[in-house]
KEZATOR-433894 format. One record per residue (C-alpha): x, y, z; residue number from 1. Coordinates in nm, 2 decimals. Each point is the difference from the previous one (the first is absolute). Layout:
! residues N
ATOM       px       py       pz   resi
ATOM        X        Y        Z    NUM
...
END
This chain:
! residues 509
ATOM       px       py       pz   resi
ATOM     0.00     0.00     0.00      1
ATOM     0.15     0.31    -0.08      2
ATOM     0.02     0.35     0.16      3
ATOM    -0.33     0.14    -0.12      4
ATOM    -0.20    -0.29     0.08      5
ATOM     0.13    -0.05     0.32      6
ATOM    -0.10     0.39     0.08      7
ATOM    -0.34    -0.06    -0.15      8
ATOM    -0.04    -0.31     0.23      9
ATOM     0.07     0.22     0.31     10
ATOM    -0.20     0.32    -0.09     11
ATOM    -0.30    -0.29    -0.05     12
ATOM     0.08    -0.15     0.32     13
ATOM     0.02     0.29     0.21     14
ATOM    -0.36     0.10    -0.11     15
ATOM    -0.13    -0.32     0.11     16
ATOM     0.17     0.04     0.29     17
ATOM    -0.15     0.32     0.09     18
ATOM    -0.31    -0.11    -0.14     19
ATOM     0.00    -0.35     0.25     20
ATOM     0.09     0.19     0.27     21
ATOM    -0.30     0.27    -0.05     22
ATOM    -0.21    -0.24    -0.08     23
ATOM    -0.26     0.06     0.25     24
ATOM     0.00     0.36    -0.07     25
ATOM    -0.01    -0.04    -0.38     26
ATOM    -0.32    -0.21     0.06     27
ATOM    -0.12     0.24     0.27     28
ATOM     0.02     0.30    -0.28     29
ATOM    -0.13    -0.24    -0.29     30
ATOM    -0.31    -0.10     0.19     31
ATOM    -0.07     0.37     0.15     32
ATOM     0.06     0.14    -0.35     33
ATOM    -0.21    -0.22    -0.13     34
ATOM    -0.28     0.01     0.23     35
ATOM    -0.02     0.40    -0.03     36
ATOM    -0.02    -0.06    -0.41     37
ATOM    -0.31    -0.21     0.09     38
ATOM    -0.17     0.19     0.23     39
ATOM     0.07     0.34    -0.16     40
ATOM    -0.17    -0.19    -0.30     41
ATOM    -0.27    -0.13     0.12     42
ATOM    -0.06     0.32     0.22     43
ATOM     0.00     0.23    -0.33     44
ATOM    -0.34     0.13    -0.10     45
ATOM    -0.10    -0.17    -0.35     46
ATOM     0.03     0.24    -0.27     47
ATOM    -0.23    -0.13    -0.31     48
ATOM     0.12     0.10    -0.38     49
ATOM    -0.25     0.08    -0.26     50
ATOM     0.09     0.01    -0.38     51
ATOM    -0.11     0.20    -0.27     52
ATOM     0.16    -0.02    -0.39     53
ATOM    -0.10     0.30    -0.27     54
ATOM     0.04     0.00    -0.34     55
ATOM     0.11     0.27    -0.23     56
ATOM    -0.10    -0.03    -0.35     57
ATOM    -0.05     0.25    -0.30     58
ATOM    -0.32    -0.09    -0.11     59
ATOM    -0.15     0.34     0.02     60
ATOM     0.16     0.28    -0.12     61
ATOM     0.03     0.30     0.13     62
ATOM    -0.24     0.33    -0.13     63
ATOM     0.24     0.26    -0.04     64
ATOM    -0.17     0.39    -0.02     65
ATOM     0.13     0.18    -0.26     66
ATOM    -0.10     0.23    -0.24     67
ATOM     0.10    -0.23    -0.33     68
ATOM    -0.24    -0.14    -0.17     69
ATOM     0.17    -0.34    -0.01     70
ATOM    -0.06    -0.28     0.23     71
ATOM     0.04     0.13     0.30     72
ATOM     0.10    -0.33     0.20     73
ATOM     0.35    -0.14     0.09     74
ATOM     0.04    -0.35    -0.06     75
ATOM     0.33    -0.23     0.14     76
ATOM     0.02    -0.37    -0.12     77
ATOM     0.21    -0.14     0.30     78
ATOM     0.01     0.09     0.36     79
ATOM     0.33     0.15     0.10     80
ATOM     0.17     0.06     0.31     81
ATOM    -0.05     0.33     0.03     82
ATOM    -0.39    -0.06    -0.02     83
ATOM     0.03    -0.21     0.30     84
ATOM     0.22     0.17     0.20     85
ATOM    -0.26     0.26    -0.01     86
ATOM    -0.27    -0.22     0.14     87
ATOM     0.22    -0.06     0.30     88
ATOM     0.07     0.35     0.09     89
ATOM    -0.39     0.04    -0.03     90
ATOM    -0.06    -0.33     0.19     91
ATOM     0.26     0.15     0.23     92
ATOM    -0.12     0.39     0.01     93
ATOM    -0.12     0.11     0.35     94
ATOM    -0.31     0.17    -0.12     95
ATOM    -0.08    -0.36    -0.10     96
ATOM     0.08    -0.17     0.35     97
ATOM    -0.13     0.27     0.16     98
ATOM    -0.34    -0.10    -0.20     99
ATOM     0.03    -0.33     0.11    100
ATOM     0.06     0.05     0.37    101
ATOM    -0.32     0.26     0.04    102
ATOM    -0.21    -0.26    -0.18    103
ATOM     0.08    -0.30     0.21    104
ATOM     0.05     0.18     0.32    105
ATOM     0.36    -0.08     0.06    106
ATOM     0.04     0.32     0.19    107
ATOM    -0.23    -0.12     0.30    108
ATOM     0.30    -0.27     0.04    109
ATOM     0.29     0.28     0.08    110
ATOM    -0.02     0.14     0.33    111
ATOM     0.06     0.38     0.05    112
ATOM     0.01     0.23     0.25    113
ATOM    -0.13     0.33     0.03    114
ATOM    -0.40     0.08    -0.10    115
ATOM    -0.16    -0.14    -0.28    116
ATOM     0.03     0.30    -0.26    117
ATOM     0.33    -0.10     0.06    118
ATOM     0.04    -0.29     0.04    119
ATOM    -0.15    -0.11    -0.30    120
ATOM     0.27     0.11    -0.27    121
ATOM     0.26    -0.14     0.23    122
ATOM    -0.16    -0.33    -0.01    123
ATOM    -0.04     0.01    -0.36    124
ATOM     0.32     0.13    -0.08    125
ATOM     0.18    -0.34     0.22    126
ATOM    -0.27    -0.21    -0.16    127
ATOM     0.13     0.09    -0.34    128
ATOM     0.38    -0.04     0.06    129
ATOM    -0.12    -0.38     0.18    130
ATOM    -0.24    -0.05    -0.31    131
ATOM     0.32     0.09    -0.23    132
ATOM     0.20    -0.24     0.23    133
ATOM    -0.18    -0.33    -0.04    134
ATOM    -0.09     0.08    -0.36    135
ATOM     0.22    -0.16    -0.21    136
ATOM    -0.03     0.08    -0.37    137
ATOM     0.19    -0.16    -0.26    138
ATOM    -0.01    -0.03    -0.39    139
ATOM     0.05    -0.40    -0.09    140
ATOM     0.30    -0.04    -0.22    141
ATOM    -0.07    -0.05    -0.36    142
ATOM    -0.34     0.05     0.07    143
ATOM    -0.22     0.33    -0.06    144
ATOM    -0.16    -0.11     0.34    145
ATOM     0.04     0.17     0.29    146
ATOM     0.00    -0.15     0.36    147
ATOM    -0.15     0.18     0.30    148
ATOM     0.02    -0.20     0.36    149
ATOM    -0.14     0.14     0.29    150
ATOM     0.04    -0.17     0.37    151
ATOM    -0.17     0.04     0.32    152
ATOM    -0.10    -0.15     0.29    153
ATOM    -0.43     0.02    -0.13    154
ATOM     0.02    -0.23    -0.30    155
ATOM    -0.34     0.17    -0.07    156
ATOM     0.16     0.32     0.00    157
ATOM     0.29    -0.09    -0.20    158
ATOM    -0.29    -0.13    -0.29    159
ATOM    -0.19     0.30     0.07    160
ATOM     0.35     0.28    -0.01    161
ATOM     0.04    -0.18    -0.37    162
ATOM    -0.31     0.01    -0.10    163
ATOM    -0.03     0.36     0.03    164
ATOM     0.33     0.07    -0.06    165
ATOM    -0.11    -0.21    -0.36    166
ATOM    -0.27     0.28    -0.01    167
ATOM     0.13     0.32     0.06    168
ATOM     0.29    -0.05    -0.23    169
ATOM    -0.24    -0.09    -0.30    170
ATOM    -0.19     0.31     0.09    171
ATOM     0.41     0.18     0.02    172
ATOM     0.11    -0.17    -0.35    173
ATOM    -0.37     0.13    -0.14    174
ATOM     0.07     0.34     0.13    175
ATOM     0.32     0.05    -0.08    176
ATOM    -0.02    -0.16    -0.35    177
ATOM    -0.32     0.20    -0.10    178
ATOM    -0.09     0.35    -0.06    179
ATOM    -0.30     0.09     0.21    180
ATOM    -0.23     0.26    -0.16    181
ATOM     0.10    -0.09    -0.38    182
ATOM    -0.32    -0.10    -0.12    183
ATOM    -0.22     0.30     0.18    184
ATOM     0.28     0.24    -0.17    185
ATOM    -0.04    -0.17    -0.35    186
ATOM    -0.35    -0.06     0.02    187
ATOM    -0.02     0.40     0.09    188
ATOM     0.25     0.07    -0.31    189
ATOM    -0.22    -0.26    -0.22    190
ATOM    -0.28     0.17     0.08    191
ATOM     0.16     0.37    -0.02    192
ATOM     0.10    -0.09    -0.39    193
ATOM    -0.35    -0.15    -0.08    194
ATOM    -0.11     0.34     0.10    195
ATOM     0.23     0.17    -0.22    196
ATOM    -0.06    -0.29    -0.29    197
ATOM    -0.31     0.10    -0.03    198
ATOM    -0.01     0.36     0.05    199
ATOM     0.26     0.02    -0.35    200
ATOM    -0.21    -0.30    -0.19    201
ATOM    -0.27     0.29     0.02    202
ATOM     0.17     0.27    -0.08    203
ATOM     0.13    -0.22    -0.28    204
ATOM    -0.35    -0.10    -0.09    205
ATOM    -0.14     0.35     0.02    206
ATOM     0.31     0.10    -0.28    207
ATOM    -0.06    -0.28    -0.21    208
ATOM    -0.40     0.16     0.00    209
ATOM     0.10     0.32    -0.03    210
ATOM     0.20     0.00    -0.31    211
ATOM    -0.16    -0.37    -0.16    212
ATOM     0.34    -0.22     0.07    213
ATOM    -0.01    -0.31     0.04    214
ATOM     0.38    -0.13    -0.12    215
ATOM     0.18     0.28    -0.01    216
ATOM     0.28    -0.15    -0.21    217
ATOM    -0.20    -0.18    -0.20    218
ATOM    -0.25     0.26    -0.08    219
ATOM     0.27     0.21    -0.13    220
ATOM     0.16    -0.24    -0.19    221
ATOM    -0.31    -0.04    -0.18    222
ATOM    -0.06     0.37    -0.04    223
ATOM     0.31     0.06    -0.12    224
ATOM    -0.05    -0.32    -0.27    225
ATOM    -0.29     0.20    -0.07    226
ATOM     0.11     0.35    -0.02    227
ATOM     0.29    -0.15    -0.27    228
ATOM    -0.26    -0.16    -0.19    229
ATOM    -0.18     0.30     0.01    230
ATOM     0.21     0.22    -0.13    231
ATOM     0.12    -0.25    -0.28    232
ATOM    -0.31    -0.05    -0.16    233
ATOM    -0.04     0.40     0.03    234
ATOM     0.28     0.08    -0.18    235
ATOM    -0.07    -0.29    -0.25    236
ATOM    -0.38     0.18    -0.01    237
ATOM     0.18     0.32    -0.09    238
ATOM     0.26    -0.15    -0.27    239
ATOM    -0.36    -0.14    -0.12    240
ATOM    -0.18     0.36    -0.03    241
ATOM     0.32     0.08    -0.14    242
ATOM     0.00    -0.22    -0.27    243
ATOM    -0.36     0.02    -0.09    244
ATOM     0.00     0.37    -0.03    245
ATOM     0.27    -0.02    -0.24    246
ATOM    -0.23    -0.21    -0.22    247
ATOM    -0.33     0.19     0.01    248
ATOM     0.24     0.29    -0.11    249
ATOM     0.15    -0.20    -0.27    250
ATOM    -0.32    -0.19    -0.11    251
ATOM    -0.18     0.36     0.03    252
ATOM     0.24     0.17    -0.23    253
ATOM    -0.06    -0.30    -0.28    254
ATOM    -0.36     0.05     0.01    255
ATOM     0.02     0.34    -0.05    256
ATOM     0.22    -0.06    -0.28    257
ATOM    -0.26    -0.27    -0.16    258
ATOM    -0.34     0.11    -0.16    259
ATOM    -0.37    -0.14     0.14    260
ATOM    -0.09    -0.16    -0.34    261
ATOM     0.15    -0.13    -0.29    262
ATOM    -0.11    -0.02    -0.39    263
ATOM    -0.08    -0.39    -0.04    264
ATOM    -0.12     0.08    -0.38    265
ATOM    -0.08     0.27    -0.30    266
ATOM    -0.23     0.03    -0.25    267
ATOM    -0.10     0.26    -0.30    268
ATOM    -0.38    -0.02    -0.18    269
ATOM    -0.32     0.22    -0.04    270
ATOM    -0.15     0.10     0.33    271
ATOM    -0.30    -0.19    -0.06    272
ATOM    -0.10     0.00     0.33    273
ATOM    -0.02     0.37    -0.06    274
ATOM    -0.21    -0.01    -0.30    275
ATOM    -0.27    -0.20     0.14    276
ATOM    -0.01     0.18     0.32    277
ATOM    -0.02     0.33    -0.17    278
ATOM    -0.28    -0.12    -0.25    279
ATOM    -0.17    -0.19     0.28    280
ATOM    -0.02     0.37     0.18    281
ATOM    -0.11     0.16    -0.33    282
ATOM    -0.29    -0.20    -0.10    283
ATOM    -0.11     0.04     0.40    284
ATOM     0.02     0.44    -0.04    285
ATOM    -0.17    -0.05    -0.31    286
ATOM    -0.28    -0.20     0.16    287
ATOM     0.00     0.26     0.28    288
ATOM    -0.07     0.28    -0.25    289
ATOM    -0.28    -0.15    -0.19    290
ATOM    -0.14    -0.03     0.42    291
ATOM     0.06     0.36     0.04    292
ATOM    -0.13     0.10    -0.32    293
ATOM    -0.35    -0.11     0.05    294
ATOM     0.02     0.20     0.29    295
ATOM     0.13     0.29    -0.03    296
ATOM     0.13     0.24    -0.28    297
ATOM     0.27    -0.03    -0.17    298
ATOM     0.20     0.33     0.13    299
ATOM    -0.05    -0.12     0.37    300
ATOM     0.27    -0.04     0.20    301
ATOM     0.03    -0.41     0.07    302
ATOM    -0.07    -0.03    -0.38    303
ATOM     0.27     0.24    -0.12    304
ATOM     0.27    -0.15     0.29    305
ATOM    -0.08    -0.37    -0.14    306
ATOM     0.03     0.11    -0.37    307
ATOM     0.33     0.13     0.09    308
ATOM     0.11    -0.30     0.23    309
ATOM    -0.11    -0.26    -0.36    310
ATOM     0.25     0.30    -0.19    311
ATOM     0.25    -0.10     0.30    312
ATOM    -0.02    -0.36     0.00    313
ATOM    -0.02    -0.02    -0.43    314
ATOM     0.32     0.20    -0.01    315
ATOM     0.17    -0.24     0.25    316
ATOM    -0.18    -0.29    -0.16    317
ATOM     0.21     0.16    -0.34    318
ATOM     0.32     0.00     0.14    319
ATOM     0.01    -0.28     0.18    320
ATOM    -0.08    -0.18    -0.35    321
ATOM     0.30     0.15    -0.14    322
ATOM     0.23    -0.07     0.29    323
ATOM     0.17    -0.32     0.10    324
ATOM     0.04    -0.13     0.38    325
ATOM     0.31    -0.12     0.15    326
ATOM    -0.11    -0.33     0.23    327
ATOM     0.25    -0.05     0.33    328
ATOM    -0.03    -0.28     0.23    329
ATOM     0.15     0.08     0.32    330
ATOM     0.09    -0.23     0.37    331
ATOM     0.16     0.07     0.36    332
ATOM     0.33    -0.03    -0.01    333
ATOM     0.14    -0.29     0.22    334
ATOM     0.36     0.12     0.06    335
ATOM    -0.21     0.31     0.15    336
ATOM    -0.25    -0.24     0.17    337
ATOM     0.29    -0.24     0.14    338
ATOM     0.20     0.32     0.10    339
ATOM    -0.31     0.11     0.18    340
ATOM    -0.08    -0.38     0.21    341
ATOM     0.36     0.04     0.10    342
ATOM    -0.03     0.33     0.15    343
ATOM    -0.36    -0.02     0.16    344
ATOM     0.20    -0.32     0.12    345
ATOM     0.31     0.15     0.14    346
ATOM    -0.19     0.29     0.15    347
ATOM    -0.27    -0.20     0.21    348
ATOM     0.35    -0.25     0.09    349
ATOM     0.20     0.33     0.08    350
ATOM    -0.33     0.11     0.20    351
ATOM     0.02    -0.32     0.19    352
ATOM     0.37     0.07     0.08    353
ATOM     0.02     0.36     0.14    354
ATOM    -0.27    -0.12     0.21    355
ATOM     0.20    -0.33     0.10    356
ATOM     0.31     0.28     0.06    357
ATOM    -0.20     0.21     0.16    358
ATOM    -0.15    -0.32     0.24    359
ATOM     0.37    -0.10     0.03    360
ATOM     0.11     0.32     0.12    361
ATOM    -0.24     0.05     0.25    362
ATOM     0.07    -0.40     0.07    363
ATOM     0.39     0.08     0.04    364
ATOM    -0.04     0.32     0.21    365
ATOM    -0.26    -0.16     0.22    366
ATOM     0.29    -0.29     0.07    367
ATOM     0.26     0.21     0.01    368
ATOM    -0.21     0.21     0.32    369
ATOM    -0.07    -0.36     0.13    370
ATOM     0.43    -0.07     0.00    371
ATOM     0.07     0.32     0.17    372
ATOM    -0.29    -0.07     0.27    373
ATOM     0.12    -0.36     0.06    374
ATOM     0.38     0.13     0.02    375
ATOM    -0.07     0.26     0.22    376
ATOM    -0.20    -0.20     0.21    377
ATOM     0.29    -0.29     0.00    378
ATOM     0.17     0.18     0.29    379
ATOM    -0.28     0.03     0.26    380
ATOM    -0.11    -0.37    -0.12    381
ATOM     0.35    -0.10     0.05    382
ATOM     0.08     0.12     0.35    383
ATOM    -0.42    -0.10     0.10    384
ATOM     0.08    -0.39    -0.15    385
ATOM     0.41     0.05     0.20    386
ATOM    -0.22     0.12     0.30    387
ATOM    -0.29    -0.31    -0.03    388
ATOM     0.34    -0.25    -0.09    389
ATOM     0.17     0.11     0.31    390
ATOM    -0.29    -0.03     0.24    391
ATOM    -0.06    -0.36    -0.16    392
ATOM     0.33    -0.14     0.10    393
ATOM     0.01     0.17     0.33    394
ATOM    -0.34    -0.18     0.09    395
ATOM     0.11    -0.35    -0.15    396
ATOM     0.36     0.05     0.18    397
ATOM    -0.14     0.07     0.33    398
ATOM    -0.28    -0.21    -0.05    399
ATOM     0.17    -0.31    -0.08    400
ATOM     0.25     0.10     0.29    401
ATOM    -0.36     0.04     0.24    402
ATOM    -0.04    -0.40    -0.07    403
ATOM     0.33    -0.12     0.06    404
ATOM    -0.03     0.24     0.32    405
ATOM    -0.31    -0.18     0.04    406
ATOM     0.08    -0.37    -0.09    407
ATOM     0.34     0.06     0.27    408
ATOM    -0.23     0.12     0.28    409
ATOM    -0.24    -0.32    -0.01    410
ATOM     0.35    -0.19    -0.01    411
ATOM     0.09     0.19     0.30    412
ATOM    -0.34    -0.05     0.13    413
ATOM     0.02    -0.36    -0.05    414
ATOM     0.36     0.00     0.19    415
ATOM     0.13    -0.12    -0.36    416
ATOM     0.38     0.07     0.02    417
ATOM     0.39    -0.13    -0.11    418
ATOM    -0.01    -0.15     0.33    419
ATOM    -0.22    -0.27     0.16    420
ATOM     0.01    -0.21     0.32    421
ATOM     0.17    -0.34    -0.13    422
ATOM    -0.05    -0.16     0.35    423
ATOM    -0.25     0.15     0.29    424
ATOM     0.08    -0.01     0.33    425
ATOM    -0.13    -0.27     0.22    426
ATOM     0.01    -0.03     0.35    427
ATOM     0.25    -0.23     0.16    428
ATOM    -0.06    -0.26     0.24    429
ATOM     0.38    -0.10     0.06    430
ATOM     0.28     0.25     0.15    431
ATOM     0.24     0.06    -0.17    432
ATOM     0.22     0.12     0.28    433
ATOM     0.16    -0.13     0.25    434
ATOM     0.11    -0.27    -0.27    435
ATOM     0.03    -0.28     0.28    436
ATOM     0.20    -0.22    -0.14    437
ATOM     0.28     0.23    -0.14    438
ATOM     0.00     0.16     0.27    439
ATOM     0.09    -0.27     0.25    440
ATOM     0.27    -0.11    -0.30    441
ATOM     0.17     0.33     0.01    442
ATOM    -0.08    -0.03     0.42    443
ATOM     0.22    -0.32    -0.03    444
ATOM     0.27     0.15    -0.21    445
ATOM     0.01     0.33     0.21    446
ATOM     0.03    -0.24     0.32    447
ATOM     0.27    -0.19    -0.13    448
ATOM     0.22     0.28    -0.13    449
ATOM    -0.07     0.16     0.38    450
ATOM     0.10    -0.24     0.23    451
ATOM     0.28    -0.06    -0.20    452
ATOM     0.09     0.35     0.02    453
ATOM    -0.08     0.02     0.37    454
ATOM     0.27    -0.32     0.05    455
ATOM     0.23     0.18    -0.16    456
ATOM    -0.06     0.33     0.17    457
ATOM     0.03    -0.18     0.32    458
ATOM     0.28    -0.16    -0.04    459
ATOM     0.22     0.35    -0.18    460
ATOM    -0.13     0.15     0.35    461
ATOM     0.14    -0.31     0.24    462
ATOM     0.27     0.12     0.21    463
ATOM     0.35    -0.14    -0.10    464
ATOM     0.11    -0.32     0.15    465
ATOM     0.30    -0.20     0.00    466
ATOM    -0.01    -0.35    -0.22    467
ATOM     0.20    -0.25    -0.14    468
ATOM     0.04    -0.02    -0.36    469
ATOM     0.06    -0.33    -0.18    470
ATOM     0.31    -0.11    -0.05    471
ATOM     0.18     0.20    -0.36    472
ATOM     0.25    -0.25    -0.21    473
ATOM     0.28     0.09     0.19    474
ATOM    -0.21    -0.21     0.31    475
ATOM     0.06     0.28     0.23    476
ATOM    -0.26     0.11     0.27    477
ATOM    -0.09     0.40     0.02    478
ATOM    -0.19     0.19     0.17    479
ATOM    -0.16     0.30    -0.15    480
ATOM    -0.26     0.29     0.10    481
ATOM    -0.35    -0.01    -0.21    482
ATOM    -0.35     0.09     0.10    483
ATOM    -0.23    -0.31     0.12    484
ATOM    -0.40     0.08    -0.05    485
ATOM     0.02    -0.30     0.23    486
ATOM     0.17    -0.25     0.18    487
ATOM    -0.02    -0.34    -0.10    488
ATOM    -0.26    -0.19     0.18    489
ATOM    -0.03    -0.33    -0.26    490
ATOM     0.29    -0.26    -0.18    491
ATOM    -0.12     0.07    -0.33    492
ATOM     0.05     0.35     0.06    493
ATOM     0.40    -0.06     0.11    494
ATOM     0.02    -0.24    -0.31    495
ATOM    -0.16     0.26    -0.27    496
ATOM     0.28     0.23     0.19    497
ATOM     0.29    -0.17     0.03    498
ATOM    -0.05    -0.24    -0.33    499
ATOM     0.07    -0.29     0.27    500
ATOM    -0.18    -0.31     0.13    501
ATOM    -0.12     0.00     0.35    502
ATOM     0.08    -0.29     0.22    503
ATOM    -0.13     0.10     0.33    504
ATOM    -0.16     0.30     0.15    505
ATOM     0.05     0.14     0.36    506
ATOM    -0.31     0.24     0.17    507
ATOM     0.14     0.28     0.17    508
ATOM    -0.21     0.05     0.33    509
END
């Protein structure tokens, strides 16, 4: 055996030693130790634990009041930590455990001195900082679940401090994640630019009446398609009077240049005709003489003007014997006749255009009047239809924002939120404290370690004594100075000293 071991041997050997020789005081401590453990255990009031889990989700987003016209809601897919943190601060705000401990009452368990105006915030105040001291709140790793124990020595009241803890902070997260008031203000606003909608859809309406619109743009495209057309077929009316005054003139001036009638044929013989009309009106003057005759004389008047109308007639009758007669045959002429048609023609036609130009004028300028009214009145139109437009999407923006304030009420109403109660609290019927059987483990352990320690303490404060060390290699006997915890009072404390058997033992009286 070499050096080491044989030191390790005798370090090992002098604890036994002390440890044989304390034996009873080692047992004493262990039993003692042990026996406080127990009773302090079993003397501890019973503290009972109640549980409670929440889970945060984003399920509902967020209404967010703004003035955009966008969806006004902020949606996150996954939870993060930051969103769960925050629901332990709130689970953890005082206002929150104050809450709590008014409505169960914890503050009638604190006792206070002084009157009860005073007495009463003091209470609650300690009740709060005991309530924050058994609550234990936790987030559950990997988890969006959060873990909320709470332990007294009621296991009623630990259910019952969870369960309203459980309702107060839905109430909290509703609050704090809501706007209160949004839907009376947009249902105000909604109703303020309804108002306004229809105030400028009248005055719009009244405009529209007032000078006959009905669409603006399109009425004036289609006047001004008009008013073109208008004047194109007036100026073609005009290059039409025009033209068909040039050829009355022209047609005009050939007629004057053309005779009415024209010679068809000629012929030369003896005026017959003549002849026997002027004999035919002799032999009737003669008969009328012989009638006068037979009554009256022959110088009266009627007798001598018929003698000298037969002289008349027989000395035409004479010439016209002795003459010949030129015979003519004469017709219209149709150049004249055709030149006429055409003009009678082209004059009722050029009638009928001066009073199409004259309809197309008035036509044009009656447009044209219409253009300027429905230009000037593009302006007012404009800023009324800008005016009815705006009012429009003000009333849709804030009433479509009056439902969603509306739809997140009756989810707030309904306690309808990113967070829900995974696991209720129920109310325990084991303790969860003292744990018995760890306790008297660690009672065991704690007693073992101490009477140990109080051996060893006892023997470091022995006084020192004289004794007789085993024998070295050299086999030579000394005597040195050490401090005894105590003197030895059994053999196999001398042998676990001296590393030697012991034959025989002698009591000292």
């Amino acid at each position: 055996m070499n050096a080491i071991d044989s030191g390790a041997n005798d370090s090992i050997r002098d604890i036994t030693a002390i440890l044989v020789r304390r034996k009873r005081q080692v047992l004493v401590t262990f039993i003692v130790a042990v026996a406080a453990v127990a009773a302090a255990t079993l003397l501890m009031p019973k503290q009972y634990e109640s549980h409670m889990k929440i889970l945060v989700k984003n399920e509902r987003a967020d209404m967010m009041v703004t003035a955009d016209s966008n969806t006004g809601t902020g949606y996150q897919g996954a939870v993060s930590e930051e969103q769960i943190n925050t629901e332990i601060e709130l689970l953890n705000s005082e206002s929150l455990l104050r809450q709590v401990v008014e409505k169960c009452g914890l503050e009638k368990l604190e006792r206070s001195v002084g009157s009860t105006a005073e007495r009463r915030p003091i209470a609650i105040e300690r009740a709060v900082l005991r309530l924050q001291k058994n609550l234990g709140i936790a987030a559950v790793r990997k988890a969006n679940v959060i873990q909320v124990d709470y332990t007294s020595k009621d296991p009623r009241l630990a259910a019952n401090v969870l369960r309203q803890m459980s309702d107060s902070y839905l109430e909290a997260h509703l609050r704090l994640h809501s706007t209160p008031g949004t839907y009376a203000f947009f249902a105000s606003q909604a109703a303020h630019y309804q108002g306004e909608l229809s105030d400028a859809e009248a005055r719009l309406a009244a405009f529209r009446q007032q000078d006959n619109i009905v669409m603006l743009e399109r009425q004036k495209d289609v006047m001004l398609q008009k008013a073109s057309d208008s004047e194109s077929a007036l100026l073609q009316a005009e290059a039409a009077v025009g033209e068909y005054s040039d050829r009355i003139a022209d047609t005009r001036r050939q007629i004057s240049a053309s005779s009415a009638r024209v010679v068809t044929q000629s012929r030369t013989g003896p005026n017959q005709f003549s002849v026997d009309h002027l004999s035919a009106m002799l032999a009737d003057l003669r008969n009328r003489r012989t009638e006068l005759l037979a009554k009256f004389r022959s110088d009266d008047r009627l007798v001598l003007e018929v003698d000298k109308e037969i002289a008349d007639t027989q000395a035409a009758l004479d010439k016209a014997t002795t003459a010949s007669a030129l015979e003519e045959s004469t017709d219209v002429n149709p150049v004249r006749q055709t030149l006429e048609i055409d003009m009678a023609k082209e004059q009722a036609e050029l009638a009928g255009l001066q009073a199409r130009r004259q309809a197309l004028d008035a036509q044009t300028r009656n447009y044209r009047s219409q253009l300027m009214t429905l230009g000037n009145a593009t302006a007012q139109f404009d800023d009324l239809a800008r005016a009815r437009k705006e009012a429009e999407d003000n009333y849709l923006l804030y009433a479509r924002k009056t439902e969603e304030a509306r739809i997140a009420e009756s989810l707030d109403r309904q306690k309808i939120a990113n967070v829900a109660i995974a696991e209720t609290p129920v109310e325990p019927h084991l303790p969860s404290k003292p744990n018995v059987p760890l306790n008297l483990s660690l009672g065991v352990l704690l007693a073992g370690f101490l009477s140990v320690g109080v051996a060893f303490s006892a023997e470091y404060l022995q006084p020192p004594q004289r004794r007789l060390l085993p024998p070295r290699a050299g086999g030579s006997v000394e005597f040195e100075t050490q401090y005894w915890l105590e003197s030895v009072q059994q053999p196999a404390e001398l042998e676990a000293l001296t590393g030697l058997p012991v034959l025989a033992t002698v009591y000292r009286t």
